[in-house]
C-alpha positions in Angstrom: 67.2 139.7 129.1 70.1 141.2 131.3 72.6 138.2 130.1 71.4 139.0 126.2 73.2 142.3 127.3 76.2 141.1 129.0 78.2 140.8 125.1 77.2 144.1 124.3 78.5 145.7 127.3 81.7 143.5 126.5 81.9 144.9 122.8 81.4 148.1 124.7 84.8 148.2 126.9 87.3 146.5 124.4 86.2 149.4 121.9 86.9 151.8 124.9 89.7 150.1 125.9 91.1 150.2 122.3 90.2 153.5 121.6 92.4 154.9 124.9 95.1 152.1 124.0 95.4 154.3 120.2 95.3 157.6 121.9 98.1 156.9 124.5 100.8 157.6 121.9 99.5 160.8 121.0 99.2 161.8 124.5 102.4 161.0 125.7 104.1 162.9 123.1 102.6 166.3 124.8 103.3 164.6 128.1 105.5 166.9 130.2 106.5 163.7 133.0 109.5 161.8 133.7 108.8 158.1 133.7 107.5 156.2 136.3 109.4 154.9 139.2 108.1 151.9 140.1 108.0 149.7 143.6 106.2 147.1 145.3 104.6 149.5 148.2 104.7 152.6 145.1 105.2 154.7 142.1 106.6 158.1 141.8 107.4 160.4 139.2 107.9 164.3 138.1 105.4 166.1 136.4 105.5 169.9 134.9 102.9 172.2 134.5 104.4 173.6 131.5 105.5 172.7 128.1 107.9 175.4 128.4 109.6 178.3 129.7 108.1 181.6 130.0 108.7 185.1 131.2 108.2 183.8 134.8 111.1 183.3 136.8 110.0 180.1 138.0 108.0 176.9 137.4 105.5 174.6 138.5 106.3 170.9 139.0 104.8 167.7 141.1 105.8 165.4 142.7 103.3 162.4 142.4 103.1 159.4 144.1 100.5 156.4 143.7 100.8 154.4 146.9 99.4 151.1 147.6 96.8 150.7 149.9 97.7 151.3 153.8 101.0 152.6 152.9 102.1 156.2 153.2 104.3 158.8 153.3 105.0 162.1 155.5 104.4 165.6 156.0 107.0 168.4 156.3 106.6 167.7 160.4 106.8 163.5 159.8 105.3 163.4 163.7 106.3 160.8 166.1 108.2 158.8 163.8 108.9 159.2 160.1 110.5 161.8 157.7 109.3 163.6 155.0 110.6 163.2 151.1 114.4 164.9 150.9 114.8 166.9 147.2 118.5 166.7 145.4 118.4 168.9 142.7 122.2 168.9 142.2 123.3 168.3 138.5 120.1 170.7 137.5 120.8 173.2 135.0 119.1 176.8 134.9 117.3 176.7 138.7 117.1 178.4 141.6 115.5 177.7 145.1 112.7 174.6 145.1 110.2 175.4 147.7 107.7 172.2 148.1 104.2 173.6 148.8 102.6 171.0 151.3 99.0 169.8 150.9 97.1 169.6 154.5 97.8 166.0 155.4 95.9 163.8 157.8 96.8 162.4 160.8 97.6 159.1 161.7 97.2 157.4 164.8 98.9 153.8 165.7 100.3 152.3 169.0 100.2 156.4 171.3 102.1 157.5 168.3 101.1 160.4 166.3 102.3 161.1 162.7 101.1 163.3 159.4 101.4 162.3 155.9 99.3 161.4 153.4 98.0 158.1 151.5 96.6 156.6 148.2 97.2 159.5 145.4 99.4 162.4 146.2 101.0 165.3 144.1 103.6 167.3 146.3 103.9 170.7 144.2 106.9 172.6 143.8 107.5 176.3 142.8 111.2 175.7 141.1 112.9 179.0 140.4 114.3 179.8 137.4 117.5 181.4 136.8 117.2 182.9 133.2 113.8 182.4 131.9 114.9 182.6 128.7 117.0 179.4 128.5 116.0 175.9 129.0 115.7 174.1 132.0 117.4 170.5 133.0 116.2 169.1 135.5 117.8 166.0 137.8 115.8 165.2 140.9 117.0 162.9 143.7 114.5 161.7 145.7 114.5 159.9 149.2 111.2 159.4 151.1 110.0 156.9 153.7 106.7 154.7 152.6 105.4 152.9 155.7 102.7 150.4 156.0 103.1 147.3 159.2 106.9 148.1 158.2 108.8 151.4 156.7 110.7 150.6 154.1 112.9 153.7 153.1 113.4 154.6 149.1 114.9 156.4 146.6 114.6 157.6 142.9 116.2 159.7 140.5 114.2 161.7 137.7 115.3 163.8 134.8 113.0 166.6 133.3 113.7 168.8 130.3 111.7 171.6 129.7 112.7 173.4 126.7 112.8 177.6 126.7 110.0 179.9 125.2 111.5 180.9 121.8 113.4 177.8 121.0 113.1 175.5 118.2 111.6 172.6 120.3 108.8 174.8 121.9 108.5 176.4 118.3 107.7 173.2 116.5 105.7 171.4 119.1 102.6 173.2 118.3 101.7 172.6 122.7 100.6 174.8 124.5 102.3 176.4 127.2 100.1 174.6 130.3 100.7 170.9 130.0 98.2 168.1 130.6 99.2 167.5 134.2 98.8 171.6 135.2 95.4 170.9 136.3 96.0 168.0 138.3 98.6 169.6 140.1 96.7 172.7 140.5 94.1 170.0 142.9 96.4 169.2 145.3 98.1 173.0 145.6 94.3 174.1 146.4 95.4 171.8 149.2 97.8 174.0 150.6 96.7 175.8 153.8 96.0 179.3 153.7 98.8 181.9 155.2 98.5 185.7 155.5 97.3 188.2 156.9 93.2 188.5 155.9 92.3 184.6 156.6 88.9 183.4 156.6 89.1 181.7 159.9 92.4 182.4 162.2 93.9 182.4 165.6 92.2 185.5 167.8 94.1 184.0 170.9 96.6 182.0 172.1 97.6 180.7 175.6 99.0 178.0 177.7 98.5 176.9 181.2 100.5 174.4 183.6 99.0 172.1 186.1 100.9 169.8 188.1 100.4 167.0 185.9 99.4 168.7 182.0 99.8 171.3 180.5 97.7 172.6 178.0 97.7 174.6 175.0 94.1 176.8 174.7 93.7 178.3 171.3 90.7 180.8 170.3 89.8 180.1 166.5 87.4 182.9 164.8 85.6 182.8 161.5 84.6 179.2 161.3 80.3 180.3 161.9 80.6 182.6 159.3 83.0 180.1 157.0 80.5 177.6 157.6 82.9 174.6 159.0 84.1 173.1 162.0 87.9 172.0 162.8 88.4 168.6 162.4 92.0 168.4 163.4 94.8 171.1 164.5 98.3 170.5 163.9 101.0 172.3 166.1 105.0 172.4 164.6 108.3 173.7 167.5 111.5 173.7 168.1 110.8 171.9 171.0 111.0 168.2 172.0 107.2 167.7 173.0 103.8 166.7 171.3 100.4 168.1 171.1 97.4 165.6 171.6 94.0 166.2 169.3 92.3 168.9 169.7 89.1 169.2 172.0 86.6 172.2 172.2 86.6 173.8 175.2 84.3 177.0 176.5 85.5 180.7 178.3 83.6 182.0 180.5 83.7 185.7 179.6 83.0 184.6 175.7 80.3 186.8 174.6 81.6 186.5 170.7 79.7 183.9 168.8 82.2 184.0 166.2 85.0 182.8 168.8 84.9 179.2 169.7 87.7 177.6 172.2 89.8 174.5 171.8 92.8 172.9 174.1 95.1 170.7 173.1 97.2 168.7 176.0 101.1 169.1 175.4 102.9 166.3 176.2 106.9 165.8 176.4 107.6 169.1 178.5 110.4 169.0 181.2 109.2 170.1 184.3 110.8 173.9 183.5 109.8 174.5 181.1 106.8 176.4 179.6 104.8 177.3 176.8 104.9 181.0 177.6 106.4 183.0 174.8 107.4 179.7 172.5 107.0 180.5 168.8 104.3 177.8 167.3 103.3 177.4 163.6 99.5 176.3 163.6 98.0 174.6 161.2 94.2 174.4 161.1 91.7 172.2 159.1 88.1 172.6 159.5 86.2 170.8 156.8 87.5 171.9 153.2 89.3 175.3 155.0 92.6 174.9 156.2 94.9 177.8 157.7 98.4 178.1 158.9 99.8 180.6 161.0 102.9 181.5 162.6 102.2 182.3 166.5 104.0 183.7 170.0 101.7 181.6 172.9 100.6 184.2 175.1 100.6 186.7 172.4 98.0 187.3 169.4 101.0 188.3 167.5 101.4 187.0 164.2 105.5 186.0 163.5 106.6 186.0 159.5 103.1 186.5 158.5 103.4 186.8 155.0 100.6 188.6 152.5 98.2 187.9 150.6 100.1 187.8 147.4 102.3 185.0 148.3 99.6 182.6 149.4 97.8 179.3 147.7 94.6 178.4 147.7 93.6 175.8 150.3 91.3 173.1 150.8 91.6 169.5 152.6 89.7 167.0 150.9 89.9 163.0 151.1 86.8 160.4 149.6 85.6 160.1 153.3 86.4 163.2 155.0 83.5 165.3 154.6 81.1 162.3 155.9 79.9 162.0 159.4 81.3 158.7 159.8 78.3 158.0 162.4 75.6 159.0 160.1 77.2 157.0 157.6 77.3 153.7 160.5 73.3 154.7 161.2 72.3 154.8 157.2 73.9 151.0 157.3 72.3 149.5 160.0 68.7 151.1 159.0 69.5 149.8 155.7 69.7 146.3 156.8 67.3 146.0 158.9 64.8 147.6 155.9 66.1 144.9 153.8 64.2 142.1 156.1 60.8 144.0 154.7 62.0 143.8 151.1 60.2 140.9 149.3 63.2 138.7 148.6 64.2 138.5 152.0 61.1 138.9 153.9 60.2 134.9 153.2 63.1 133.7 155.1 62.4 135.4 157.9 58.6 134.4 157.9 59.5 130.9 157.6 61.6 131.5 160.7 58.8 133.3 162.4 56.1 130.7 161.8 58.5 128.0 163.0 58.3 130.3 166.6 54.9 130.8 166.1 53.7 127.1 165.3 55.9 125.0 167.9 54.6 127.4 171.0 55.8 124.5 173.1 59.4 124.0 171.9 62.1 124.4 174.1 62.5 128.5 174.5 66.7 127.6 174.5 66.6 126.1 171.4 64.6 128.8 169.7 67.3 131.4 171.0 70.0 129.8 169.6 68.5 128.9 166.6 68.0 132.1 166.0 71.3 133.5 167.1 73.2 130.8 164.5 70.7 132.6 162.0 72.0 135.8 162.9 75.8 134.8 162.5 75.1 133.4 159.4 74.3 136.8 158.3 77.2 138.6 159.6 79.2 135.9 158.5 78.3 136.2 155.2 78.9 140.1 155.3 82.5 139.8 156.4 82.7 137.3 153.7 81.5 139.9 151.1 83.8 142.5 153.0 86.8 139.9 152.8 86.4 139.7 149.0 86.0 143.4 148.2 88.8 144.1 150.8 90.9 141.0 148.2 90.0 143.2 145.5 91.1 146.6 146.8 94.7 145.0 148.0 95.3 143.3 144.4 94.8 147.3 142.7 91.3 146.7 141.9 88.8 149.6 142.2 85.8 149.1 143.6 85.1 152.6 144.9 82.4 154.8 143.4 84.0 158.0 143.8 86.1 157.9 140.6 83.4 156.0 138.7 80.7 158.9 139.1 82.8 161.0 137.3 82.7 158.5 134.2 79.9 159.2 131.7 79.9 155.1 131.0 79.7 154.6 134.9 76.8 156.7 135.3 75.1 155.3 131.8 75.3 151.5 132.5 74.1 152.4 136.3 71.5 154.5 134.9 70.3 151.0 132.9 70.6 148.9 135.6 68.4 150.8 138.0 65.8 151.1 135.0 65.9 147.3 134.6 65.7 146.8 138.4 62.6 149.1 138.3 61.0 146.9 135.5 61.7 144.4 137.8 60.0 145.4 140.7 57.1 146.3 138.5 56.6 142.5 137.5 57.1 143.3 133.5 60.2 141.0 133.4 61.8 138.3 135.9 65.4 137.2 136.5 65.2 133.0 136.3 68.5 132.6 138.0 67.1 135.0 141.2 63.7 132.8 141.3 65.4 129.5 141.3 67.5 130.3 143.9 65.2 132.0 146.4 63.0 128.9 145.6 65.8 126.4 146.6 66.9 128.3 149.3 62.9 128.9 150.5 62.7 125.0 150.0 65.7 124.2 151.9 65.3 126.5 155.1 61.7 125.0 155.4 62.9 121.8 155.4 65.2 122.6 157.8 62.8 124.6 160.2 60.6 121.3 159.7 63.2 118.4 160.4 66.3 119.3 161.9 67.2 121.9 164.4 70.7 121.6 164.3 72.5 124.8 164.9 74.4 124.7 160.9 70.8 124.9 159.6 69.6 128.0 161.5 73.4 129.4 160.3 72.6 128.0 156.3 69.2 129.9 157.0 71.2 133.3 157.7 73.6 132.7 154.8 70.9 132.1 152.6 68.8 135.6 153.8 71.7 137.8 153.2 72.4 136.4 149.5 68.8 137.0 149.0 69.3 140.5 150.0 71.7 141.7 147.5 69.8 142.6 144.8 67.8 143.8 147.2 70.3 146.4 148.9 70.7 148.8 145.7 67.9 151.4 147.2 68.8 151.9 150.7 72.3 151.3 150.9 74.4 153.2 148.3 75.4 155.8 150.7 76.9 153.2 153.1 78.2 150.9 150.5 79.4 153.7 148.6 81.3 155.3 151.5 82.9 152.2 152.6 83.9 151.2 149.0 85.8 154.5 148.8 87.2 153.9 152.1 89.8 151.9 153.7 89.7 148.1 154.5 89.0 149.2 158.2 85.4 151.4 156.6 84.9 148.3 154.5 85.2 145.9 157.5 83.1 148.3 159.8 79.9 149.0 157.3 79.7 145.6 156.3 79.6 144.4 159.9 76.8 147.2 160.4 74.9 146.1 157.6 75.2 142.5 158.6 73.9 143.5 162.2 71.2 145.6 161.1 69.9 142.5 158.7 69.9 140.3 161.9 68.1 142.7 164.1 65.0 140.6 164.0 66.7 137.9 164.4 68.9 138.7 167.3 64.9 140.4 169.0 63.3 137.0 168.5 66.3 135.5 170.4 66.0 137.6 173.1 62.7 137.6 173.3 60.5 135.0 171.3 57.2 136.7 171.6 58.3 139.3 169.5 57.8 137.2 166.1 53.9 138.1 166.4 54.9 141.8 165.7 56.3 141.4 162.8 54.6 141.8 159.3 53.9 138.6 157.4 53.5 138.6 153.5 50.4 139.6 151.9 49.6 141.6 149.1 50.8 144.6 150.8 54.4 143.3 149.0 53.1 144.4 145.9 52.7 148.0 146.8 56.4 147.7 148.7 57.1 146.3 145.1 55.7 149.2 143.2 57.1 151.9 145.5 60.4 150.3 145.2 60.1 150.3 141.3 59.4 154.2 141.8 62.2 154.8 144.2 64.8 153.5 141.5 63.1 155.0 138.5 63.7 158.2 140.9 67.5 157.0 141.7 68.2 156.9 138.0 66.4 160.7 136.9 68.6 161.6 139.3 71.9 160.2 137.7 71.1 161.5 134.4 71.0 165.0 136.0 74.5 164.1 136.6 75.4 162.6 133.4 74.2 165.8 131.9 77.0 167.6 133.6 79.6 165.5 132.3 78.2 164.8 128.6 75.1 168.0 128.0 71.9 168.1 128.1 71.7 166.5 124.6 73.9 162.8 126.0 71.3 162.9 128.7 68.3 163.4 126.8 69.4 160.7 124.4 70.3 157.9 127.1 66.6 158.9 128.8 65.0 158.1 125.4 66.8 154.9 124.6 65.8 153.7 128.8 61.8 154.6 127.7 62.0 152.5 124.5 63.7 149.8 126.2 60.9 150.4 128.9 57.9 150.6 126.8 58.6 147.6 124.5 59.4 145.4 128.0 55.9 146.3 128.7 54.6 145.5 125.0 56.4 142.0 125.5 55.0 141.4 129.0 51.3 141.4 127.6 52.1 139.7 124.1 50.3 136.8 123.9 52.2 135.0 120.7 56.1 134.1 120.6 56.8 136.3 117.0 55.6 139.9 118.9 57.4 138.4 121.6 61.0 138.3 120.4 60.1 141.8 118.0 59.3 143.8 121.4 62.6 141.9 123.2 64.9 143.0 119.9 63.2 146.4 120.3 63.7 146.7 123.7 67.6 145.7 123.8 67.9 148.2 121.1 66.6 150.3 122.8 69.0 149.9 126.0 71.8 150.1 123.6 70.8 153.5 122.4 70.4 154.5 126.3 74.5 152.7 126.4 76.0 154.2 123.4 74.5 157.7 123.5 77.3 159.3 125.6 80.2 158.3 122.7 78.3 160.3 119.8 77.5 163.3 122.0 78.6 166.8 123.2 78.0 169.0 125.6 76.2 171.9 124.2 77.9 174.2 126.0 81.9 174.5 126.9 82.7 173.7 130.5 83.8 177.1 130.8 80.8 178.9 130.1 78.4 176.4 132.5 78.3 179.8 135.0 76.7 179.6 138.5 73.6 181.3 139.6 73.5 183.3 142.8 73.3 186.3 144.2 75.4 188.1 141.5 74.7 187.9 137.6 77.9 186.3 135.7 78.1 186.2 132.1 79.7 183.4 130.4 83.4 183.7 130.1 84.9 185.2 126.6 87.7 187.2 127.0 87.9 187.8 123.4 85.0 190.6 124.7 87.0 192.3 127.5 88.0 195.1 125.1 85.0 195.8 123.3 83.3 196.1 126.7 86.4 198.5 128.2 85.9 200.4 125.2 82.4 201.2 125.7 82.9 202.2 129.0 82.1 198.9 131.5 84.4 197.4 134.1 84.9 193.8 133.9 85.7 191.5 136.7 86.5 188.2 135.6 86.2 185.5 138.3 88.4 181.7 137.3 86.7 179.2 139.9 86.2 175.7 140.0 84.5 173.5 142.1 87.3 171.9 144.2 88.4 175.3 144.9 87.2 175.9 148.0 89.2 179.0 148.6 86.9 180.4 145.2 83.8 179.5 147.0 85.2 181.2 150.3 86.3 184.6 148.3 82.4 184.1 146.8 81.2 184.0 150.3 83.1 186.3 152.6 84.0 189.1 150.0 82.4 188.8 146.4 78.8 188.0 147.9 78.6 190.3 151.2 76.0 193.5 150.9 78.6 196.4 150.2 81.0 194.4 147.5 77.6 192.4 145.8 76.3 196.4 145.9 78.9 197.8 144.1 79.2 194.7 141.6 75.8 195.1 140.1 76.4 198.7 139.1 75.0 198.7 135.3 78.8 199.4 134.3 79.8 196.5 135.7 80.7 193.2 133.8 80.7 189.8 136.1 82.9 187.5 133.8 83.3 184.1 135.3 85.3 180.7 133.7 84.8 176.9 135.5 87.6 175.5 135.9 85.9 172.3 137.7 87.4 170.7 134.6 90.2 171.4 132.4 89.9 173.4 130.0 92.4 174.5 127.7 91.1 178.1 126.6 90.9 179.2 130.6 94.4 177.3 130.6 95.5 179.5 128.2 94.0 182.8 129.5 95.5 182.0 133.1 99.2 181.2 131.4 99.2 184.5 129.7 99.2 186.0 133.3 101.9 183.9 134.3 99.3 182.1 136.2 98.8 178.5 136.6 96.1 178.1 139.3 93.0 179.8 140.9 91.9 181.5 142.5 91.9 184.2 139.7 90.9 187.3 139.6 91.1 190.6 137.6 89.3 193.8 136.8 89.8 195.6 133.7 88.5 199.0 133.0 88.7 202.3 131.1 91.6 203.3 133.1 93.1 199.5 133.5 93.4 197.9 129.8 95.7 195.5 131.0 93.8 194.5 134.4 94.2 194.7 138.0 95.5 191.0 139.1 93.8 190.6 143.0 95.5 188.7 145.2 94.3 184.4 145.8 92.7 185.6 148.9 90.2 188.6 148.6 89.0 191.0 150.8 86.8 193.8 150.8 88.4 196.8 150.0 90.9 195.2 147.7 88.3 195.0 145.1 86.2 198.1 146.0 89.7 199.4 145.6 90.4 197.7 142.2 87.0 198.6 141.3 87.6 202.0 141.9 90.7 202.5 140.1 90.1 200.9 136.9 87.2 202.8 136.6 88.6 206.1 137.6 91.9 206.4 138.6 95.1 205.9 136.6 95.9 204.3 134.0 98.7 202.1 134.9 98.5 198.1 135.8 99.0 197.2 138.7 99.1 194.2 141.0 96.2 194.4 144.3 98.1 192.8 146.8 
């Protein structure tokens, strides 16, 4: 049954592949990029946020790089070795000042050196200014930047952008709108950007150094991260002087009676013996989970140097595929996982044939037994890094195999959805895979024959090879949290959770070896498999419920409903088939059924979400209202104060003004006043009416924030980071006070 669909899925991609292949003319027409630049170890180009100039005196730009796997490029502070990319904007026409604002990077570690960069996708934004807004802009970029890998190779590229001026006869015709198709993309990585100013949701309380005859050592007291909710993973130290600052490792003061304080020292290395930290300017940048904060600091001081305000910063968050994972839980999850899959009824055979052979030849030698059973055991890793080796092939050749990316795909989630409904079927007996039978059967057949006639070690090894392709289909229930993390990963977390898996699989194995006796422990098979069977069946039919919740974000409630009706046709009639007893009903219910699955395919390409993106608003403590600014006035007019709130989902620096301001007892008080509006857009993703809305602000990125009342028609723009009585403030005076607009800084 599952190769009878194997042509419709093919029919499937070349229409999707031809449908994007028609489209790509169309959208490179609105397409505000220069062309790529392309290398063996990368490719770079310069991307705009806007179509065109506005009233702004400056613009948004990026520039992006796709690098190949285990090559990179630096941060502003390159590290131990390395510099960053070096800008040219000479021959430009109608600019100002570039500044480049730097995403949080992550550090590297290779041979004692330590350097900061980033890898895989990066956008570097830019805030260009512009010298008369009025006029067009010509842009001519010269780029140099260092890509290392095993080597550093260092490059260049040149890049011309033209972005024509508001009123002119380009922008006029074009029919675009001002935000371009890359503004939101760009707007990702500048949510990147660590936090500066003076109200922080974590910061630096205190600051010191002390000097012992051999270290010296940098102690730093960081408050807010309890109440933030995250822990530093990483703190990054830039100075003028020649010396370097190890990882950061928490620490504990005696006389700390704040909760809300927690210690960290960093060892400095590099120092001459006269010097000292004492008094030393620092910039300090600080990640913890998706928060990360930079500040400008005297050591021995709690002095902020240069701090700038609110108004000037950029929303910040640090964010990677594997960051956020507790690499250890994610190493645990893969060896439980393969050591469940010896249970699972596909593999538990082998090992029974193994066990019995223990179990019936009490008398054999108990050195052969151990080794047998070891060459069993690195069969089975063996065949991991084999599977490791191939997926690790793929990555390097510019396949992707991570799962990231794909679970944002309605077609990803749909065919997944199928499969786990077909597995499920499966489990339940109502249809079998020949191919799977047939070779468990030979391989059953030939590891008996082996444990009955030969005791060469390259059996025992077959036998081990032979257990883990059994286990493959097997692996889909337990292991998608390892397999998925390490997919996403590098070759190194590919390497490392295969390995896991493959040691967890041979833990029975590697027991027995050690000691023999412990083969009468272990479960032999009975018809207790058949309740394994149907819990397993239950388990994915569970698995897949819970992928149409997400394929409901991505296409509505209707696409998901659709696809769930087409898998319980496709169900119902394998069941009908499964008990017809004549071959006519037989290939009816099997037409049926593959129908069936091919409504559950199809569904997501003739449906809609029933509701915009935009107006999906979050529940919580505070009532929002979908967002329609079309209604701000009518509302004003009768008297309410609207807030209108522009978040998103990868805006962690939303979630934290949510959290630490918008959500606390006095501001969530005041905010559910009855004359009071909560207004909120999602801008998890694009959308080009809150593009629009944020443009006619000048703005091109969130957080955003406004109030507009009877005395503030036009709003009262908050500043990226909130605080407490900035809004009460803002609340305040659009309600009451006068009449003018203003900017809450």
């Amino acid at each position: 049954m599952l190769r009878q669909l194997i042509p419709h899925f093919t029919i499937l991609f070349a229409f999707v592949a031809t449908t994007i292949g028609a489209m790509a003319p169309a959208i490179a027409a609105s397409d505000m990029a220069s062309d790529w630049i392309d290398e063996d170890f990368a490719s770079v180009r310069l991307i705009s946020a806007q179509t065109r100039t506005t009233t702004s005196d400056t613009i948004r730009l990026g520039l992006e790089f796709e690098l190949q796997p285990d090559w990179k490029i630096y941060w502003r502070s390159a590290g131990d070795a390395g510099f960053p990319p070096q800008l040219d904007w000479s021959g430009s026409e109608n600019i100002g000042d570039a500044e480049i604002l730097w995403p949080a990077p992550h550090r590297f570690s290779i041979f004692g050196l330590e350097t900061f960069g980033y890898k895989n996708h990066i956008i570097l934004p830019i805030d260009l200014a512009v010298t008369h807004p009025d006029q067009p802009v010509s842009i001519a970029l010269d780029v140099d930047y260092l890509v290392c890998s095993d080597i550093c190779i260092p490059a260049a590229a040149k890049f011309s952008l033209d972005i024509p001026a508001a009123g002119s006869a380009i922008a006029a015709t074009s029919g675009s709108p001002v935000v371009s198709n890359h503004a939101h993309q760009i707007e990702k990585f500048v949510s990147r950007v660590p936090l500066r100013g003076a109200v922080l949701p974590i910061s630096i309380s205190s600051i010191s150094s002390s000097k012992a005859p051999d270290q010296t050592t940098l102690h730093l007291g960081i408050s807010g991260l309890s109440k933030a909710g995250v822990e530093v993973d990483d703190i990054l130290i830039e100075s003028d002087l020649r010396a370097g600052f190890g990882l950061p490792a928490s620490a504990q003061k005696a006389a700390n009676n704040d909760p809300e304080l927690q210690y960290f020292d960093l060892a400095v290395f590099g120092l001459e013996e006269d010097q000292s930290l004492q008094n030393v300017p620092l910039t300090i940048t600080v990640i913890a989970g998706p928060l990360s904060v930079e500040q400008n600091l005297l050591v021995g001081t709690d002095t902020v140097l240069n701090a700038e305000d609110g108004s000037d910063t950029s929303p910040s968050v640090v964010s990677s595929d594997n960051e956020d994972v507790n690499i250890w839980l994610i190493g645990l999850f893969a060896l439980i996982g393969g050591l469940i899959l010896n249970v699972m009824p596909c593999v538990l055979p082998v090992l029974s044939i193994k066990i019995m052979s223990v179990i019936n030849v009490r008398e054999q030698d108990i050195g052969k037994v151990r080794l047998g059973f070891l060459a069993s055991a690195a069969g089975i890793i063996t065949s991991f890094w084999i599977i490791a080796a191939v997926l690790i092939g793929i990555k390097l050749t510019g396949g992707s195999i991570g799962w990231g990316i794909q679970f944002q795909q309605p077609l990803f989630l749909t065919v997944m959805t199928i499969v786990l409904a077909l597995f499920a079927l499966n489990m339940w007996g109502q249809f079998e895979i020949g191919g799977h039978d047939q070779l468990g059967n030979a391989a059953n057949d030939a590891i008996a024959k082996q444990e009955t006639h030969g005791r060469h070690l390259s059996g025992h090894f077959l036998t081990g090879m032979f257990a883990t392709l059994l286990a493959t289909p097997c692996s889909a229930p337990f292991l998608g949290t390892a397999v998925g993390f390490a997919l996403a990963g590098d070759s190194i977390d590919i390497f490392s959770i295969f390995t896991l898996l493959g040691i967890g699989l041979a833990v029975p194995y590697i027991a027995i070896a050690v000691q023999p006796r412990v083969a009468h422990l272990l479960p032999k098979p009975g018809r207790w498999m058949n309740v394994v069977k149907a819990v397993l069946g239950f388990a994915l039919i569970g698995t897949a419920i819970w992928l149409l919740g997400i394929l409901s974000v991505q296409i509505g409630m209707n696409g998901a409903v659709f696809v769930g009706i087409g898998l319980l046709i496709g169900g119902l009639f394998v069941w009908a088939r499964k008990r017809a007893a004549s071959l006519r009903p037989r290939f009816a219910f099997t037409a049926i059924a593959i129908l069936g699955f091919l409504i559950a395919l199809f569904a997501p390409g003739f449906t809609r979400p029933v509701e915009p993106i935009a107006n999906n608003v979050k529940t919580g403590p505070l009532q929002w209202q979908a967002f329609a600014p079309e209604t701000i006035n009518t509302l004003v007019a009768d008297g309410k104060t609207v807030l209108v709130d522009v978040t998103a989902e990868w805006c962690v620096s939303c979630q934290v003004n949510k959290k630490l301001v918008l959500e606390t007892a006095d501001v969530a008080n005041a905010l559910r006043r009855d004359d009071i509006v909560l207004m909120q857009a999602d801008w998890t993703r694009p959308d080009q009416k809150i593009s629009d809305y944020l443009a006619s602000y000048g703005r091109f990125g969130i957080p955003f924030n406004a109030i507009f009342g009877p005395n503030a028609h036009d709003g009262i723009l908050l500043s990226e980071l909130l605080s407490a009585e900035t809004v009460l403030n803002a609340l305040r005076d659009a309600s009451s006070a006068s009449d003018l607009v203003r900017n809450a800084q």
